[in-house]
C-alpha positions in Angstrom: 0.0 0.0 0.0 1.4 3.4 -0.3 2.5 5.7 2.2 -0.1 8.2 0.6 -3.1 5.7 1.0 -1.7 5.2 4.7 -1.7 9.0 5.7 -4.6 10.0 4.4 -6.5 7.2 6.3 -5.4 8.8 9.3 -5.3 12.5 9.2 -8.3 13.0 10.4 -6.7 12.0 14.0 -4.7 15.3 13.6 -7.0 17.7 13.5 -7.9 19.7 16.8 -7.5 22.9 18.6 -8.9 25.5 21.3 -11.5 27.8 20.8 -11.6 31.8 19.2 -12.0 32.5 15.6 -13.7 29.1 14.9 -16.4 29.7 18.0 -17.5 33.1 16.6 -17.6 31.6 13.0 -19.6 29.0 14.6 -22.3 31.4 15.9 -22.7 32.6 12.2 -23.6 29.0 11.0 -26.0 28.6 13.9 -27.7 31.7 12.4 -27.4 30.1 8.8 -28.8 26.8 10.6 -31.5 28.6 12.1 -32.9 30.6 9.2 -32.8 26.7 7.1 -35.1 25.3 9.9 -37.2 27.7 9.6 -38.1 26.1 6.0 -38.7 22.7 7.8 -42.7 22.0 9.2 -43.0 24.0 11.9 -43.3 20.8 14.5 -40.2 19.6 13.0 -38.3 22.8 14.1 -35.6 22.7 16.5 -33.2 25.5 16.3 -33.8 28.5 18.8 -35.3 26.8 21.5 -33.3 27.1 25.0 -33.6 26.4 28.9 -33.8 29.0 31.2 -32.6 26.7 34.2 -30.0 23.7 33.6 -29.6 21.4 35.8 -25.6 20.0 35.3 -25.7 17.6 37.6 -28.8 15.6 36.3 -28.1 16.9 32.6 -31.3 18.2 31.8 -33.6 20.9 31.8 -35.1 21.9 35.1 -39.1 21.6 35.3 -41.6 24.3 36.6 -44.7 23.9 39.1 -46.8 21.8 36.5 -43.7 19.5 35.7 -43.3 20.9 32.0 -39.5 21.1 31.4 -38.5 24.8 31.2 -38.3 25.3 27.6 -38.6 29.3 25.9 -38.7 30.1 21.9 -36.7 33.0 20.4 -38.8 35.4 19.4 -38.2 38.3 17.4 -38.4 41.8 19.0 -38.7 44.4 15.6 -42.1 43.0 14.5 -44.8 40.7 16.5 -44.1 37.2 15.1 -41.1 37.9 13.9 -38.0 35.6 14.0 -35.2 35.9 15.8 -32.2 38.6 14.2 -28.7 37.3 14.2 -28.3 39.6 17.2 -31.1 38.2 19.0 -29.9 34.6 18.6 -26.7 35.4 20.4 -28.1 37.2 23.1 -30.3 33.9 23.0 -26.9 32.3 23.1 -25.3 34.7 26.0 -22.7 37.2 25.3 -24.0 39.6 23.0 -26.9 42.3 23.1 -29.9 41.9 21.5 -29.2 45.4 19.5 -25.7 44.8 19.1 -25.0 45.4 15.1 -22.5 42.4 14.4 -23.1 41.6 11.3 -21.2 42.9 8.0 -20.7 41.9 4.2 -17.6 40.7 2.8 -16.1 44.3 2.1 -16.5 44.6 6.3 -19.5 47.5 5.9 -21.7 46.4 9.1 -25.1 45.1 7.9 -28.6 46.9 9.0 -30.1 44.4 12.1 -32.4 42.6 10.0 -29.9 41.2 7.8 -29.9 37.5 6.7 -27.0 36.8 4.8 -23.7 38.4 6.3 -20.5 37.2 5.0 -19.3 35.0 7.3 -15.5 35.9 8.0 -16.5 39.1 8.3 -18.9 38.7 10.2 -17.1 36.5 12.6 -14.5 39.1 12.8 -17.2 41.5 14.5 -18.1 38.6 16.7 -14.6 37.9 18.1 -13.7 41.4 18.6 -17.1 41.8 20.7 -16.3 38.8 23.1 -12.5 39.6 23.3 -13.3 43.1 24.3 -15.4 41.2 27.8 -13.8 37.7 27.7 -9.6 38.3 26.5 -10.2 36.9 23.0 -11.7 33.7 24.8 -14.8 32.9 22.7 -17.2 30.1 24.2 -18.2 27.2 23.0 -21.8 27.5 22.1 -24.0 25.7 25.1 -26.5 23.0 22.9 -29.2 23.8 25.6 -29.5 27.3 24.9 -30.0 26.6 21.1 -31.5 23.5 20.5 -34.8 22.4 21.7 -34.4 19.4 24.0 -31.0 19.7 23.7 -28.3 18.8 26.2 -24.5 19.7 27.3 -23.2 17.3 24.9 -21.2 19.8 22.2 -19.8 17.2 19.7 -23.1 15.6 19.1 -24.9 18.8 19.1 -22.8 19.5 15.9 -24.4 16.5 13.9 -27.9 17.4 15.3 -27.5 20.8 13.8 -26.3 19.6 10.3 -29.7 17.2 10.8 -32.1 19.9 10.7 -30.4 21.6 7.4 -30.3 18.0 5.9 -34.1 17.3 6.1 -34.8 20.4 4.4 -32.5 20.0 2.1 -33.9 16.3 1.4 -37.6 17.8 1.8 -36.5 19.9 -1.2 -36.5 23.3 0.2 -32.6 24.0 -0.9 -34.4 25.8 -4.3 -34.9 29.1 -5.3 -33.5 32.0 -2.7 -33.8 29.5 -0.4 -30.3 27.9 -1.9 -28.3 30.8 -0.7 -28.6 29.5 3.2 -27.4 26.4 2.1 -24.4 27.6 0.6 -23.1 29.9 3.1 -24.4 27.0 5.8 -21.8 25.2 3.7 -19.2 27.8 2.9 -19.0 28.7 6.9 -18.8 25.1 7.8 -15.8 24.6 5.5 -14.3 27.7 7.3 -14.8 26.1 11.2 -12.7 23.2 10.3 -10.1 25.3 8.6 -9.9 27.6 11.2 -9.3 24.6 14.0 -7.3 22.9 12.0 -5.0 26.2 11.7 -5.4 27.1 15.2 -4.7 23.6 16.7 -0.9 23.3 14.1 1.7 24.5 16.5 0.7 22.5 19.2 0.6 19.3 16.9 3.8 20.6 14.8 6.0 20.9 18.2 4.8 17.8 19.9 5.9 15.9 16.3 9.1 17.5 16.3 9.9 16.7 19.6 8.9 12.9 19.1 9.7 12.2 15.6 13.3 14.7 14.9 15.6 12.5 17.6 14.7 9.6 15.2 16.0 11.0 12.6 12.1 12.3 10.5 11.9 15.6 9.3 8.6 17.0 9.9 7.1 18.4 7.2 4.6 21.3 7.7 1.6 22.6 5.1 0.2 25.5 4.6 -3.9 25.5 6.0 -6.1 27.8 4.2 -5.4 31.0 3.7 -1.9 30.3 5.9 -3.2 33.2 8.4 -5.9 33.5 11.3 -7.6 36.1 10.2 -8.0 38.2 13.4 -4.1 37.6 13.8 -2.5 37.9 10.6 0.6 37.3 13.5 -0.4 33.7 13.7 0.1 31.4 10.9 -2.2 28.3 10.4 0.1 25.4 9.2 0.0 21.3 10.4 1.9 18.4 10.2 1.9 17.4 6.8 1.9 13.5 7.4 2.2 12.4 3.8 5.4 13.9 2.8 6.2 12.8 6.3 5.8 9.7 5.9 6.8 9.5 2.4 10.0 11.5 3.2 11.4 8.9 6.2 10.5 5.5 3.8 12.7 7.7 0.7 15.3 8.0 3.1 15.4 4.7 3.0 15.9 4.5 7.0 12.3 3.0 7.7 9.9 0.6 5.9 6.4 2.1 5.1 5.3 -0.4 7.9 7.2 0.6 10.6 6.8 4.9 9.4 3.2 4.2 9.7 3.6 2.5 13.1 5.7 5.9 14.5 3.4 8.1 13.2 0.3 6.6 14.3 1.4 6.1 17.7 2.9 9.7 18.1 -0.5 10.7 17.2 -2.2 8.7 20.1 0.2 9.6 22.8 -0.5 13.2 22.2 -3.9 13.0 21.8 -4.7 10.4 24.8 -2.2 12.2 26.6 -4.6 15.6 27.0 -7.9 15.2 27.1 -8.4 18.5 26.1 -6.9 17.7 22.7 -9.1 14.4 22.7 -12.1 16.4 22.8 -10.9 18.8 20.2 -10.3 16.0 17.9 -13.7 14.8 18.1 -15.6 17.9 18.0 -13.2 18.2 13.7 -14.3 15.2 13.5 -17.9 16.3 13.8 -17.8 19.4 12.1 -15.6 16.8 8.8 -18.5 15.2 8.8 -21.0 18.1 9.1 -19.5 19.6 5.9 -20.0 16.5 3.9 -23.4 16.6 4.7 -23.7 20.4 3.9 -22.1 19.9 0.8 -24.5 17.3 -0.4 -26.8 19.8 -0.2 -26.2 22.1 -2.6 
Protein backbone atom coordinates (compact mmCIF):
# COMPACT_ATOMS: atom_id res chain seq x y z
CA UNK A 1 0.00 0.00 0.00
CA UNK A 2 1.43 3.41 -0.34
CA UNK A 3 2.55 5.66 2.15
CA UNK A 4 -0.07 8.21 0.63
CA UNK A 5 -3.12 5.73 0.97
CA UNK A 6 -1.73 5.16 4.74
CA UNK A 7 -1.67 9.03 5.68
CA UNK A 8 -4.62 9.98 4.37
CA UNK A 9 -6.51 7.21 6.35
CA UNK A 10 -5.37 8.84 9.27
CA UNK A 11 -5.32 12.47 9.18
CA UNK A 12 -8.34 13.02 10.44
CA UNK A 13 -6.66 11.96 13.96
CA UNK A 14 -4.67 15.27 13.63
CA UNK A 15 -7.01 17.73 13.54
CA UNK A 16 -7.86 19.72 16.79
CA UNK A 17 -7.52 22.95 18.62
CA UNK A 18 -8.94 25.50 21.31
CA UNK A 19 -11.46 27.76 20.76
CA UNK A 20 -11.57 31.85 19.23
CA UNK A 21 -12.03 32.55 15.64
CA UNK A 22 -13.68 29.10 14.87
CA UNK A 23 -16.39 29.68 18.03
CA UNK A 24 -17.51 33.05 16.61
CA UNK A 25 -17.62 31.56 12.98
CA UNK A 26 -19.60 28.96 14.63
CA UNK A 27 -22.34 31.36 15.87
CA UNK A 28 -22.75 32.57 12.23
CA UNK A 29 -23.63 29.01 11.03
CA UNK A 30 -25.95 28.60 13.94
CA UNK A 31 -27.66 31.67 12.40
CA UNK A 32 -27.41 30.13 8.83
CA UNK A 33 -28.81 26.79 10.61
CA UNK A 34 -31.50 28.58 12.14
CA UNK A 35 -32.86 30.59 9.25
CA UNK A 36 -32.80 26.66 7.15
CA UNK A 37 -35.13 25.33 9.88
CA UNK A 38 -37.21 27.72 9.58
CA UNK A 39 -38.10 26.05 6.05
CA UNK A 40 -38.72 22.73 7.77
CA UNK A 41 -42.66 21.97 9.17
CA UNK A 42 -42.96 23.97 11.94
CA UNK A 43 -43.26 20.82 14.51
CA UNK A 44 -40.20 19.58 13.03
CA UNK A 45 -38.30 22.76 14.05
CA UNK A 46 -35.64 22.70 16.55
CA UNK A 47 -33.18 25.53 16.30
CA UNK A 48 -33.82 28.50 18.80
CA UNK A 49 -35.25 26.82 21.53
CA UNK A 50 -33.29 27.07 24.98
CA UNK A 51 -33.57 26.41 28.86
CA UNK A 52 -33.78 29.02 31.24
CA UNK A 53 -32.58 26.67 34.24
CA UNK A 54 -30.01 23.68 33.57
CA UNK A 55 -29.55 21.36 35.81
CA UNK A 56 -25.64 20.04 35.34
CA UNK A 57 -25.72 17.59 37.64
CA UNK A 58 -28.84 15.59 36.26
CA UNK A 59 -28.09 16.90 32.65
CA UNK A 60 -31.26 18.19 31.77
CA UNK A 61 -33.59 20.94 31.78
CA UNK A 62 -35.08 21.87 35.05
CA UNK A 63 -39.06 21.57 35.32
CA UNK A 64 -41.63 24.29 36.60
CA UNK A 65 -44.66 23.90 39.11
CA UNK A 66 -46.80 21.75 36.51
CA UNK A 67 -43.74 19.53 35.70
CA UNK A 68 -43.33 20.89 31.97
CA UNK A 69 -39.45 21.10 31.36
CA UNK A 70 -38.51 24.85 31.19
CA UNK A 71 -38.28 25.27 27.61
CA UNK A 72 -38.62 29.25 25.89
CA UNK A 73 -38.65 30.13 21.86
CA UNK A 74 -36.74 32.97 20.37
CA UNK A 75 -38.78 35.39 19.45
CA UNK A 76 -38.16 38.29 17.36
CA UNK A 77 -38.42 41.84 18.97
CA UNK A 78 -38.68 44.43 15.58
CA UNK A 79 -42.14 43.05 14.54
CA UNK A 80 -44.80 40.66 16.53
CA UNK A 81 -44.07 37.25 15.12
CA UNK A 82 -41.11 37.86 13.86
CA UNK A 83 -38.04 35.63 13.99
CA UNK A 84 -35.17 35.92 15.75
CA UNK A 85 -32.24 38.64 14.21
CA UNK A 86 -28.72 37.33 14.21
CA UNK A 87 -28.25 39.62 17.16
CA UNK A 88 -31.11 38.23 19.04
CA UNK A 89 -29.92 34.61 18.58
CA UNK A 90 -26.68 35.37 20.35
CA UNK A 91 -28.10 37.17 23.12
CA UNK A 92 -30.34 33.88 22.98
CA UNK A 93 -26.89 32.31 23.07
CA UNK A 94 -25.26 34.65 25.95
CA UNK A 95 -22.73 37.19 25.33
CA UNK A 96 -24.03 39.60 22.96
CA UNK A 97 -26.94 42.27 23.12
CA UNK A 98 -29.88 41.94 21.55
CA UNK A 99 -29.25 45.44 19.52
CA UNK A 100 -25.69 44.78 19.06
CA UNK A 101 -25.00 45.35 15.13
CA UNK A 102 -22.53 42.39 14.40
CA UNK A 103 -23.10 41.59 11.28
CA UNK A 104 -21.22 42.92 8.04
CA UNK A 105 -20.71 41.87 4.21
CA UNK A 106 -17.58 40.71 2.84
CA UNK A 107 -16.13 44.29 2.08
CA UNK A 108 -16.54 44.59 6.26
CA UNK A 109 -19.46 47.52 5.94
CA UNK A 110 -21.65 46.39 9.14
CA UNK A 111 -25.10 45.11 7.86
CA UNK A 112 -28.58 46.86 9.04
CA UNK A 113 -30.14 44.42 12.13
CA UNK A 114 -32.37 42.65 10.02
CA UNK A 115 -29.88 41.20 7.78
CA UNK A 116 -29.95 37.54 6.71
CA UNK A 117 -26.96 36.81 4.80
CA UNK A 118 -23.73 38.39 6.31
CA UNK A 119 -20.46 37.16 5.01
CA UNK A 120 -19.30 34.95 7.30
CA UNK A 121 -15.54 35.87 8.03
CA UNK A 122 -16.46 39.15 8.28
CA UNK A 123 -18.94 38.69 10.16
CA UNK A 124 -17.06 36.54 12.58
CA UNK A 125 -14.46 39.13 12.80
CA UNK A 126 -17.20 41.54 14.53
CA UNK A 127 -18.12 38.59 16.73
CA UNK A 128 -14.59 37.86 18.08
CA UNK A 129 -13.70 41.37 18.61
CA UNK A 130 -17.09 41.78 20.69
CA UNK A 131 -16.28 38.80 23.14
CA UNK A 132 -12.47 39.59 23.28
CA UNK A 133 -13.31 43.13 24.30
CA UNK A 134 -15.42 41.24 27.80
CA UNK A 135 -13.77 37.70 27.71
CA UNK A 136 -9.62 38.29 26.47
CA UNK A 137 -10.25 36.90 23.01
CA UNK A 138 -11.73 33.75 24.78
CA UNK A 139 -14.84 32.90 22.70
CA UNK A 140 -17.19 30.08 24.18
CA UNK A 141 -18.23 27.22 23.04
CA UNK A 142 -21.82 27.54 22.11
CA UNK A 143 -23.95 25.71 25.07
CA UNK A 144 -26.46 23.02 22.89
CA UNK A 145 -29.24 23.85 25.65
CA UNK A 146 -29.46 27.33 24.95
CA UNK A 147 -29.98 26.65 21.09
CA UNK A 148 -31.54 23.46 20.48
CA UNK A 149 -34.85 22.36 21.73
CA UNK A 150 -34.37 19.38 23.99
CA UNK A 151 -30.95 19.72 23.68
CA UNK A 152 -28.30 18.84 26.16
CA UNK A 153 -24.54 19.73 27.30
CA UNK A 154 -23.20 17.29 24.93
CA UNK A 155 -21.24 19.79 22.18
CA UNK A 156 -19.84 17.23 19.73
CA UNK A 157 -23.08 15.60 19.09
CA UNK A 158 -24.91 18.77 19.14
CA UNK A 159 -22.83 19.51 15.95
CA UNK A 160 -24.38 16.46 13.92
CA UNK A 161 -27.87 17.43 15.26
CA UNK A 162 -27.51 20.78 13.83
CA UNK A 163 -26.27 19.59 10.35
CA UNK A 164 -29.66 17.16 10.84
CA UNK A 165 -32.11 19.92 10.69
CA UNK A 166 -30.38 21.56 7.44
CA UNK A 167 -30.30 17.99 5.92
CA UNK A 168 -34.12 17.31 6.07
CA UNK A 169 -34.83 20.44 4.41
CA UNK A 170 -32.45 20.03 2.13
CA UNK A 171 -33.90 16.35 1.40
CA UNK A 172 -37.60 17.80 1.77
CA UNK A 173 -36.47 19.86 -1.24
CA UNK A 174 -36.46 23.34 0.15
CA UNK A 175 -32.63 23.97 -0.87
CA UNK A 176 -34.38 25.84 -4.32
CA UNK A 177 -34.91 29.13 -5.35
CA UNK A 178 -33.49 31.96 -2.67
CA UNK A 179 -33.76 29.54 -0.38
CA UNK A 180 -30.27 27.91 -1.89
CA UNK A 181 -28.30 30.83 -0.68
CA UNK A 182 -28.60 29.51 3.16
CA UNK A 183 -27.42 26.39 2.11
CA UNK A 184 -24.42 27.62 0.58
CA UNK A 185 -23.12 29.88 3.06
CA UNK A 186 -24.36 26.98 5.79
CA UNK A 187 -21.85 25.20 3.74
CA UNK A 188 -19.20 27.77 2.94
CA UNK A 189 -19.00 28.67 6.91
CA UNK A 190 -18.80 25.08 7.83
CA UNK A 191 -15.82 24.55 5.54
CA UNK A 192 -14.27 27.74 7.30
CA UNK A 193 -14.81 26.07 11.20
CA UNK A 194 -12.72 23.22 10.35
CA UNK A 195 -10.10 25.30 8.59
CA UNK A 196 -9.91 27.63 11.24
CA UNK A 197 -9.33 24.58 14.03
CA UNK A 198 -7.29 22.87 12.04
CA UNK A 199 -5.04 26.21 11.67
CA UNK A 200 -5.37 27.08 15.23
CA UNK A 201 -4.69 23.56 16.67
CA UNK A 202 -0.93 23.30 14.13
CA UNK A 203 1.69 24.48 16.49
CA UNK A 204 0.67 22.50 19.16
CA UNK A 205 0.55 19.28 16.86
CA UNK A 206 3.82 20.59 14.84
CA UNK A 207 5.97 20.95 18.17
CA UNK A 208 4.77 17.79 19.90
CA UNK A 209 5.95 15.87 16.30
CA UNK A 210 9.13 17.45 16.29
CA UNK A 211 9.93 16.73 19.56
CA UNK A 212 8.89 12.95 19.06
CA UNK A 213 9.69 12.16 15.64
CA UNK A 214 13.31 14.74 14.90
CA UNK A 215 15.58 12.54 17.60
CA UNK A 216 14.71 9.61 15.19
CA UNK A 217 16.02 10.98 12.55
CA UNK A 218 12.12 12.26 10.53
CA UNK A 219 11.91 15.61 9.31
CA UNK A 220 8.55 17.03 9.93
CA UNK A 221 7.11 18.41 7.21
CA UNK A 222 4.61 21.29 7.72
CA UNK A 223 1.65 22.56 5.11
CA UNK A 224 0.25 25.53 4.57
CA UNK A 225 -3.89 25.47 6.01
CA UNK A 226 -6.12 27.84 4.21
CA UNK A 227 -5.37 31.02 3.73
CA UNK A 228 -1.93 30.33 5.89
CA UNK A 229 -3.18 33.17 8.42
CA UNK A 230 -5.95 33.46 11.33
CA UNK A 231 -7.64 36.05 10.16
CA UNK A 232 -8.05 38.21 13.41
CA UNK A 233 -4.11 37.58 13.78
CA UNK A 234 -2.49 37.91 10.65
CA UNK A 235 0.61 37.34 13.50
CA UNK A 236 -0.41 33.66 13.72
CA UNK A 237 0.07 31.35 10.86
CA UNK A 238 -2.24 28.27 10.40
CA UNK A 239 0.14 25.40 9.19
CA UNK A 240 -0.04 21.28 10.39
CA UNK A 241 1.91 18.43 10.18
CA UNK A 242 1.85 17.40 6.78
CA UNK A 243 1.91 13.49 7.43
CA UNK A 244 2.19 12.42 3.79
CA UNK A 245 5.39 13.90 2.83
CA UNK A 246 6.17 12.77 6.34
CA UNK A 247 5.77 9.66 5.91
CA UNK A 248 6.84 9.51 2.44
CA UNK A 249 9.99 11.51 3.25
CA UNK A 250 11.35 8.94 6.16
CA UNK A 251 10.53 5.51 3.79
CA UNK A 252 12.67 7.72 0.75
CA UNK A 253 15.26 8.04 3.13
CA UNK A 254 15.40 4.73 2.99
CA UNK A 255 15.88 4.47 7.00
CA UNK A 256 12.32 2.99 7.73
CA UNK A 257 9.87 0.57 5.89
CA UNK A 258 6.37 2.08 5.08
CA UNK A 259 5.27 -0.35 7.90
CA UNK A 260 7.21 0.57 10.62
CA UNK A 261 6.78 4.89 9.44
CA UNK A 262 3.22 4.19 9.72
CA UNK A 263 3.59 2.49 13.11
CA UNK A 264 5.67 5.90 14.54
CA UNK A 265 3.37 8.14 13.24
CA UNK A 266 0.34 6.65 14.26
CA UNK A 267 1.41 6.14 17.72
CA UNK A 268 2.92 9.67 18.12
CA UNK A 269 -0.51 10.74 17.21
CA UNK A 270 -2.16 8.72 20.06
CA UNK A 271 0.19 9.60 22.77
CA UNK A 272 -0.53 13.19 22.19
CA UNK A 273 -3.91 13.02 21.79
CA UNK A 274 -4.71 10.44 24.76
CA UNK A 275 -2.20 12.20 26.57
CA UNK A 276 -4.65 15.63 26.98
CA UNK A 277 -7.95 15.19 27.13
CA UNK A 278 -8.43 18.53 26.14
CA UNK A 279 -6.93 17.68 22.67
CA UNK A 280 -9.07 14.41 22.70
CA UNK A 281 -12.12 16.36 22.83
CA UNK A 282 -10.94 18.76 20.22
CA UNK A 283 -10.33 16.03 17.88
CA UNK A 284 -13.68 14.76 18.10
CA UNK A 285 -15.57 17.88 18.00
CA UNK A 286 -13.22 18.21 13.71
CA UNK A 287 -14.35 15.21 13.53
CA UNK A 288 -17.92 16.26 13.77
CA UNK A 289 -17.81 19.39 12.08
CA UNK A 290 -15.63 16.81 8.83
CA UNK A 291 -18.48 15.20 8.80
CA UNK A 292 -20.98 18.11 9.09
CA UNK A 293 -19.47 19.56 5.89
CA UNK A 294 -20.04 16.48 3.90
CA UNK A 295 -23.45 16.63 4.69
CA UNK A 296 -23.67 20.36 3.88
CA UNK A 297 -22.13 19.94 0.77
CA UNK A 298 -24.49 17.34 -0.44
CA UNK A 299 -26.82 19.83 -0.16
CA UNK A 300 -26.21 22.14 -2.57
Amino acid sequence: MQVKLLALCLCLASRALAGGYSGALERVWLFYAYQIDELNDEADRTLGWKCTSWDPAAGQCRKDGNGKEKWVQCKGILQPGSRCTFSQLLNFLGGVSPKDQLMANSEGTTLPQDAKDPDPEETAKKVYAHFAAATKGKVPDWQPYRILRNGNSDYASSINKVADQVAKAAADGRNTGAARTLFERFAETTTQIKTARVGDHGPFLIDATEKKLNPQGITVVQETVGSGQNPVDPSKSWKTVDWEKTMSGAVASKKFSEAEILKITTTTREEFYNGDPTAQDHRVVITSFDIAETRAKGCV
